[in-house]
N, C-alpha and C positions, 0 to 999 in steps of 0.2 A: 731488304731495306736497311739490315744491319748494318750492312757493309756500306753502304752510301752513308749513313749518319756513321760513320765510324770515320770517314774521312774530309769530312765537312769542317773548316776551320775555324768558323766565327762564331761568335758569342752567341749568335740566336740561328735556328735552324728552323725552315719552313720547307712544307711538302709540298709538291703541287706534281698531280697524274700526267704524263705525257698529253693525254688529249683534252685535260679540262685548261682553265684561264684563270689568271689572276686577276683583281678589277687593280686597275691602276695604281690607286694610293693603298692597297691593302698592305704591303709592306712596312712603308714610311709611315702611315697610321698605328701599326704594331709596334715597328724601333723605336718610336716618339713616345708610346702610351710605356712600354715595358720599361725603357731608359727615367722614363718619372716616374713609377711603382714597380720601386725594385722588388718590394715581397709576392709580387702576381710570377709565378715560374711555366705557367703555359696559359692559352688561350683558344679556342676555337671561333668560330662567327658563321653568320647566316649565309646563304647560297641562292642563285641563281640555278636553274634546271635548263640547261639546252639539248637538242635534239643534235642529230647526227651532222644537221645543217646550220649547224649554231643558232638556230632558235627557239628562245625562251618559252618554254613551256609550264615552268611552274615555278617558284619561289619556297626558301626552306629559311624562317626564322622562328624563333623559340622564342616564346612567352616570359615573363618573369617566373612565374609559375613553375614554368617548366623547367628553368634555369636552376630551381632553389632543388628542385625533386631531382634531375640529375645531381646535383651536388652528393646528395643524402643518398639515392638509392640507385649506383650506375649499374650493378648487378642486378637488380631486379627488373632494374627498367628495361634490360637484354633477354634477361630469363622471358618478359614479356612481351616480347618484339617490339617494344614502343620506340625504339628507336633511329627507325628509319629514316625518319624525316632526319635527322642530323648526319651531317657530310662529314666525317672523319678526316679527309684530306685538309681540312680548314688548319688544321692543327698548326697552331704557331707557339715553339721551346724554346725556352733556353739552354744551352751547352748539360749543364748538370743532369736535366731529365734524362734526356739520351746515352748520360756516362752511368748514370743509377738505376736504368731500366733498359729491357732490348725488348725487339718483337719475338716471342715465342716462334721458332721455326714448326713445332709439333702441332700447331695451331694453323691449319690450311685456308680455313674459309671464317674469318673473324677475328684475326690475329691484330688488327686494329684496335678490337673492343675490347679485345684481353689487354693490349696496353694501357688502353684511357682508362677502362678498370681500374687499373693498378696506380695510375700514376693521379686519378683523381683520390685517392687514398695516402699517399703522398706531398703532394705538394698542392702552392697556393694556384686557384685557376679564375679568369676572365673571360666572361663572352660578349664578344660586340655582337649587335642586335641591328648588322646591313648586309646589305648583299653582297660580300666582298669576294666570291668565288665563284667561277663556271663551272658548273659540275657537268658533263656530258655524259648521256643513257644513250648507250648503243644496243639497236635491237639483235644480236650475237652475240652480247654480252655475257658473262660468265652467271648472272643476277638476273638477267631476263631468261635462263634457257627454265625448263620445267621441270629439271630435276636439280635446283641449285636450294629447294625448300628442304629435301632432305638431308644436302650437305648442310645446310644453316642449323638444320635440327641436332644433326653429330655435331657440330660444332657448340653450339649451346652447351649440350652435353659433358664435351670435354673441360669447357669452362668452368660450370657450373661445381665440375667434380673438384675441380683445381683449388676452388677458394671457399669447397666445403668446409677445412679444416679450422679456416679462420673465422667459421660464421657461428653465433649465438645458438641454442638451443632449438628457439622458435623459427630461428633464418635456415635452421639444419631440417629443419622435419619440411619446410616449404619447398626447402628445395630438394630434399626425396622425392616429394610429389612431383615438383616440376620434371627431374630426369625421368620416375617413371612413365609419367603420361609420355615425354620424346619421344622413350624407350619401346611403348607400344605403338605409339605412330610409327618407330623405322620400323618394324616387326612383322606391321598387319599392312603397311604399306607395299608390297612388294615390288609394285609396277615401279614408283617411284625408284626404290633400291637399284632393281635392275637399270633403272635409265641414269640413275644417277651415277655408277659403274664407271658407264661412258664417257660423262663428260669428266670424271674423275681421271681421267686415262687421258681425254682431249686438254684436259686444261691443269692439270695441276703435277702428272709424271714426267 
């Protein structure tokens, strides 16, 4: 993804997955809102879930609540897995994010959330509260197979360990406990390990 944000030439850059949708105005809604609040430097927004048939199966909007809590604690709320419901491909930047942060390539499985991480630490952010994205769940998917829990767990892991340095006292001892507990899940896990192996081989070498 570096490489594509590296050669994008307009002022603002937007993601969107080869198999999901855009909703119509979700662009022109962005350039409008970003172009009058020049201090907001990214954005996310709510999603639409469609199946492999494009039909809507589920809806992904965030709460005010839960807007303010992301703000404050985007590390924790990953260390927690609380953040599924939120579709990361929403992600709408301006030019500077992408020139002052990249995707960690050492990050295989969550390399999204180690950005937002980072870049909600950074800069000002907005989230519209519509369903401005199709997100498609394919049952093949890399996220539906049965061993994509343990890759999520190494993944955590590695994060976790990444912005140990920069964390408080009490945020340091939390998150000893969170690696260790991973730590014993891949360990005592085996079955997982071994299947996860596989699809590590099928999807990510």
């Amino acid at each position: 993804m570096n490489t594509g944000f590296s050669c994008a030439k307009g002022e603002y850059i937007a993601r969107l997955d080869s198999d999901d949708i855009f909703h119509p105005e979700k662009l022109s809604l962005e350039v409008k809102f970003f172009d009058f609040n020049r201090q907001v430097d990214f954005s996310l927004t709510g999603a639409w879930i469609i199946n492999e048939n494009g039909t809507t199966i589920s809806s992904s909007i965030l709460k005010p609540v839960e807007i303010k809590e992301l703000k404050k604690n985007t590390l924790k709320l990953f260390m927690n897995s609380k953040l599924t419901h939120i579709v990361t491909p929403t992600l709408f930047a301006r030019r500077k994010v992408y020139e002052n942060e990249k995707f960690d390539p050492c990050i295989q499985v969550g390399e999204d959330w180690d950005f937002l991480i980072r870049i909600f630490k950074r800069f000002n952010f907005h989230y519209f509260p519509y369903e401005l994205y199709g997100y498609r769940v394919r049952k093949n998917s890399l996220s539906r197979n049965p061993g994509f829990k343990w890759l999520n767990q190494k993944s955590q892991m590695l994060i976790a360990i990444k912005y140990f340095r920069g964390c408080g006292a009490a945020d340091k001892f939390w998150l000893i406990r969170k690696v260790c507990g991973k730590t014993l899940y891949m360990l005592f896990d085996l079955k997982e390990y071994y299947r996860s192996r596989l699809i590590a081989k099928q999807y990510l070498l």
